[in-house]
N, C-alpha and C positions, 0 to 999 in steps of 0.2 A: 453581561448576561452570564449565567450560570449553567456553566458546562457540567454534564450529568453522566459519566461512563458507569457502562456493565463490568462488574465482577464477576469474572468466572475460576473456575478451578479446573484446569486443563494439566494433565500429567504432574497431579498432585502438587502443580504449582497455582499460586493467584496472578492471573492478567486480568488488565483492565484494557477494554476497549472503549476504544476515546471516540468521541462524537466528531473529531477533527478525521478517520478514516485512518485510523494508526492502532498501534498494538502497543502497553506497556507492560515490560516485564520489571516491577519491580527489584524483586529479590536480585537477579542479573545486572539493574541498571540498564536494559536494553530496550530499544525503541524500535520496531518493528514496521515497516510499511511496505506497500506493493504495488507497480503498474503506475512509477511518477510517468515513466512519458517525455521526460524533459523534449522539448523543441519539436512536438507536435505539430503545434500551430506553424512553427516556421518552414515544416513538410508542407502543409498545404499551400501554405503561402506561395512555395517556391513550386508549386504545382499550378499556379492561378488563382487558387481560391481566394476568395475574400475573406478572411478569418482575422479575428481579434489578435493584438498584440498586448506582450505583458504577460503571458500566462507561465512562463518559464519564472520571472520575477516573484509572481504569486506562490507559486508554488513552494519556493523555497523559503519563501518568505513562512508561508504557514509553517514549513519546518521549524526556521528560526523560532516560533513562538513557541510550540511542542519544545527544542531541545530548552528554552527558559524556564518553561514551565516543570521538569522532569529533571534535568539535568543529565541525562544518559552517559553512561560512559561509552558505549556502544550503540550503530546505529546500523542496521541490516535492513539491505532494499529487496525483498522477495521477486526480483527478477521485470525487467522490462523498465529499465533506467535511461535510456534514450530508446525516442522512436523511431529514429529511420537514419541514415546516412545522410540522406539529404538534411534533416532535420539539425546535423551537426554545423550551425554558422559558428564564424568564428564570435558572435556575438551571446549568441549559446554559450560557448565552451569557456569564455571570456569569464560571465557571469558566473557557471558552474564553479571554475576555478578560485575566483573570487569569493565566493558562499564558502567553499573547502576552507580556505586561507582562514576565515575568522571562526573555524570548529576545528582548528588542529586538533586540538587535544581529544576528540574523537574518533575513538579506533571505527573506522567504515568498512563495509564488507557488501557489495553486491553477488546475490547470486544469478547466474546469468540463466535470463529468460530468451524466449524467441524471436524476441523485438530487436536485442543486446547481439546475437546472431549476427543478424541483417545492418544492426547500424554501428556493429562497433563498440569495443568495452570505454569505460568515461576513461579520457586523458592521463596520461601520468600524473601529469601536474598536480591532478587530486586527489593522488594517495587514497587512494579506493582500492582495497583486496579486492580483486576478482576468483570469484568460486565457481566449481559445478554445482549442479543438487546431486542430491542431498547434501548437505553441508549441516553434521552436529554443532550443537550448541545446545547445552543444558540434555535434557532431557527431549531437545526439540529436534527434528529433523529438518531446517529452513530446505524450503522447495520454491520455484516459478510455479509448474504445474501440480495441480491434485493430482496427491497419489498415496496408497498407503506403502509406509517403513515397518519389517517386520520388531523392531526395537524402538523405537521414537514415536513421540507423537508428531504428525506432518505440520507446517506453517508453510501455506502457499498464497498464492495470487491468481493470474492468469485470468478468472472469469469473470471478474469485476461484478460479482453478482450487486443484484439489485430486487429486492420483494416490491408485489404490489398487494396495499392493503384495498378490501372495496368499500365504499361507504355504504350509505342506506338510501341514498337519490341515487342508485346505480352508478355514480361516479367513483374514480379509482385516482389512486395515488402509488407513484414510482419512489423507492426510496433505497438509496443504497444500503448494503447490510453487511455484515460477518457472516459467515455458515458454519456451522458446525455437526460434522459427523461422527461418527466413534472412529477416535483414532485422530481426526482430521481437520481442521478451521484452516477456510479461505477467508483473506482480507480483502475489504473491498476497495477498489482501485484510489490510489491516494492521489493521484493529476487528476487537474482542472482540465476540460474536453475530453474526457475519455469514454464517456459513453456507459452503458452498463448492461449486462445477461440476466434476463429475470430467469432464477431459480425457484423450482418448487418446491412444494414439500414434501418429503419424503421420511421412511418409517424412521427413527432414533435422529432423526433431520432437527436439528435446533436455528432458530432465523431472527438475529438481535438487528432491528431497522435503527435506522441513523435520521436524527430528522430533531428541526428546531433545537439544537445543540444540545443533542439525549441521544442515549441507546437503551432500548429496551429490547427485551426479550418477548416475541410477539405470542402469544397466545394459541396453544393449540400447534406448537411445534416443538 
């Protein structure tokens, strides 16, 4: 099937957002995503829950396809890279480490979000820069949380927003999205189980929905 990303022109640069829930910055070679989450699922588990197994696999696994696809030299996790301490098995960090090993030659850089906090920066073993926010890059200010830079354009995470479109039989559709403000684009959460914040519209408020492996830029935002 035929994957369909939005071009946009953010701080006089061209990104494309990818229908995969990722950010490409050509010119840079940089691959952008936010709120993996790694070993969610294995928090809950290790709570009681019943929760699917394999989501830690997937995930990285979508990566793998993105860095084939793109080839990045650089790959920046906008903050919330593990989810919880408990979430760290050693079958987790096992995997992680293993994922690392076959992308050496990619400079990685997490900035650390509020998740990252609480469960711990990723392992040595994976040669992950670890950052604060702001952290420049290009013309960009990588952030976890929205917020504006008085020099940079912002790249954050944190809301994992989500639009809902409505149809015309009163039925609605959830659909993750990008947001874009003046000055500012959230990306929408790139882990599987993560849930999503419907945002709204608001005035100079831009909202590219993610859906059937397309991004569009929804109408009347």
């Amino acid at each position: 099937m035929t994957r369909l990303f939005a071009s946009v022109r953010w701080a006089g640069e061209e990104l494309h957002l990818l229908p995969d829930r990722a950010l490409w910055w050509p010119a840079g070679r940089t691959l952008l995503i936010a709120d993996l989450h790694l070993g969610k699922a294995a928090s809950y588990r290790a709570l009681g829950q019943p929760v699917p197994t394999g989501t830690t696999d997937d995930n990285l696994a979508r990566l793998d396809g993105l860095i084939s696809t793109h080839g990045p030299q650089r790959l920046v996790f906008l903050g919330d890279f593990l989810h919880a301490a408990i979430g760290r098995t050693a079958s987790v960090l096992r995997t992680l480490t293993d994922w690392r090993n076959r992308h050496a030659q990619i400079a990685m850089t997490l900035v650390r979000g509020n998740h990252d906090d609480r469960a711990g920066d990723p392992p040595v073993e994976a040669c992950i820069e670890v950052v604060g926010e702001p952290w420049l890059l290009g013309p960009f200010a990588c952030c976890h949380h929205p917020q504006l830079h008085p020099t940079h354009f912002v790249l954050a995470g944190h809301l994992h927003p989500v639009c809902r479109l409505q149809g015309a039989a009163r039925d609605s559709l959830r659909l993750p999205c990008f947001m874009h403000d003046p000055g500012l684009a959230v990306l929408p959460a790139f882990g599987a189980f993560t849930g999503g914040h419907p945002v709204a519209t608001a005035p100079g408020r831009r909202l590219y929905a993610i859906g059937g492996q397309q991004v569009w830029a929804l109408p009347g935002t």
